[in-house]
N, C-alpha and C positions, 0 to 999 in steps of 0.2 A: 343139298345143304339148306335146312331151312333159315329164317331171319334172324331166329336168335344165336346161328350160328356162324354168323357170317363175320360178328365184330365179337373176337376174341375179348378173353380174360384179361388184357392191360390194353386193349385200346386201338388195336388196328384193327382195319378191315379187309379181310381175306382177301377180294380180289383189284385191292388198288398197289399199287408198286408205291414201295418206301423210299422216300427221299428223306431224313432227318433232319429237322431246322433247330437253329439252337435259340429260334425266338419262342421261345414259351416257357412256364415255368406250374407251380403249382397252382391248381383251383384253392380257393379259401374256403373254408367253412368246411361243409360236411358235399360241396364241390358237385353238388346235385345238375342235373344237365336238362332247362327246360326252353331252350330256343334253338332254331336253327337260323343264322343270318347269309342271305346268298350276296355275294360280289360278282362284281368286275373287274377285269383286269387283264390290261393288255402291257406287251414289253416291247419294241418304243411303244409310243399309244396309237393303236390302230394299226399295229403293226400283229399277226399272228404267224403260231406256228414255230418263230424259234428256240432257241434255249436259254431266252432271258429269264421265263416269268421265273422255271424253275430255280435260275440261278440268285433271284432276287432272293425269291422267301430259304433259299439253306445258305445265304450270306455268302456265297461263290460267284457275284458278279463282277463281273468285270469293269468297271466305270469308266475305262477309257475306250471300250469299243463303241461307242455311241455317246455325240455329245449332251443327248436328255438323261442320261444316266448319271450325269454330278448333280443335278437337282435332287437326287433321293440316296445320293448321299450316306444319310445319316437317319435314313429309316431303318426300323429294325422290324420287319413283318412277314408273319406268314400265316397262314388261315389252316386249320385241322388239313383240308382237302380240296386238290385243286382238279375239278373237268376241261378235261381240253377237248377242242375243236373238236376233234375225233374220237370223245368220249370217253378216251383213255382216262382212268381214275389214278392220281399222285398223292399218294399222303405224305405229311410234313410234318405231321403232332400228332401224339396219341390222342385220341379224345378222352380222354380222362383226364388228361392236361389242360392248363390254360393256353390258347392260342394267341398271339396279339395282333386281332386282324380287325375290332372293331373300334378302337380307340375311346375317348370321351363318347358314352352312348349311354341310353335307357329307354327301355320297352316298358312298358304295362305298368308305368311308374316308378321302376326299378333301375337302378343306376349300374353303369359299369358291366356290360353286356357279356368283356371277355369270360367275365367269373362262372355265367352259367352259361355261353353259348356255344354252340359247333360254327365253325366259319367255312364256309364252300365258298370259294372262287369259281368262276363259268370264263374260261375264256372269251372275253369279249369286250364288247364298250357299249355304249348308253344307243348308239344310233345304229349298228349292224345287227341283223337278226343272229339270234342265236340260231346254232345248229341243233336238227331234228336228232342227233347224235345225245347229244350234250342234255334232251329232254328226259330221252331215253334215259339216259345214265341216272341223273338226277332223281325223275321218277322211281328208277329200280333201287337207286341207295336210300332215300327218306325210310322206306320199311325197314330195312336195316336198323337204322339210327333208332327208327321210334322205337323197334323189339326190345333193342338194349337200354335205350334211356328214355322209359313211355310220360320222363316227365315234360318230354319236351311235344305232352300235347296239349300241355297247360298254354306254352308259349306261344307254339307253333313254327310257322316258317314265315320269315321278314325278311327286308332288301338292308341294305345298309344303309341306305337314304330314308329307311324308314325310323332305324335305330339311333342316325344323325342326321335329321332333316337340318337343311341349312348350310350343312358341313359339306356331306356326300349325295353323291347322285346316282350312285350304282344299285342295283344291277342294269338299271336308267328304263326307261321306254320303251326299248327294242327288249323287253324280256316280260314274253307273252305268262302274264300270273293265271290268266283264265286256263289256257293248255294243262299247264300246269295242275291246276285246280281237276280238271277232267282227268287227267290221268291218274290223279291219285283217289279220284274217286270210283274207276272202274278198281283200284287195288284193292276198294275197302278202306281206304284214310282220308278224309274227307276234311277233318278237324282242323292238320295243322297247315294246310296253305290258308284255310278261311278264317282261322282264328288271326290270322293279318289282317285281316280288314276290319275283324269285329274290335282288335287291338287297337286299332288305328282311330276308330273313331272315341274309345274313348280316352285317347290323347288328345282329342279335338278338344 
């Protein structure tokens, strides 16, 4: 299967397993897709591995099995696609849909990030290293994404701390961009992890 075939005609990605969230709704405009924003997220926090995260983002959590689970309450979120610890790929939105994973945000001058961005969550937190798994994954899906929506080498690929500085902290410190950078440049993509930095500065 090559990259353009890997993320069908309405929006999924052939090899992640579908969980359906009911947070997302339509793109506006003509819904063009030029970002990719990566998260963090962990269910309790620092806690991996069980069946929170997925239970948060399709609205099947439970809030009384843990008592850090009434603080969110009343969030409604869920990001395109989630990597977990062992690389397994979860989708939750079609991409061609709006996801609601970036909230009050603007990159490259441009407000309101949901409208044109992919949201990937990374199993993790700001101070534990991500897994060699999750790099993997990561690196193998951005070809993907850019096949189907090459405008997102205008964008490129940001943190959500970069999208909400102030606000948010993730994908934090513990998410090596440099690796990153290296692996998408032995793919041949080189553009949308470094057009994060070249964005970033002129935000400054």
């Amino acid at each position: 299967m090559n990259e353009r075939e890997r993320v069908d005609g309405e929006g999924w990605l052939a090899e992640a397993r579908r969980a359906p969230s009911p947070y997302c709704n339509e793109r506006p405009g003509d819904g063009r897709i030029t970002l990719v924003v990566l998260h963090g997220v962990s269910l309790p926090p620092d806690e991996f591995g069980g069946p929170w995260v997925e239970a948060f983002f399709t609205g099947t959590l439970r809030y009384s099995a843990h008592s850090w689970f009434e603080g969110i309450r009343d969030l409604r979120v869920a990001p395109h696609l989630l990597i977990r610890r062992d690389g397994e790929l979860v989708q939750f939105v079609s991409f061609l849909d709006r996801a609601w994973h970036a909230g009050r945000s603007s990159w490259m001058g441009r407000e309101e990030c949901n409208d044109y961005s992919i949201g990937i969550e990374l199993e993790g937190n700001d101070t534990s290293p991500y897994t060699d798994a999750q790099y993997l994954a990561l690196a193998d899906v951005l070809p993907a994404l850019i096949a189907a929506y090459p405008g997102i080498l205008e964008g490129g690929v940001a943190g959500h701390a970069d999208v909400a500085p102030g606000r948010k902290t993730d994908p934090g410190e513990s998410f090596d961009w440099r690796r990153l950078d290296g692996m998408l440049d032995a793919s041949g993509y080189n553009l949308p992890a470094r057009s994060r930095e070249q964005a970033r500065g002129k935000q400054a």
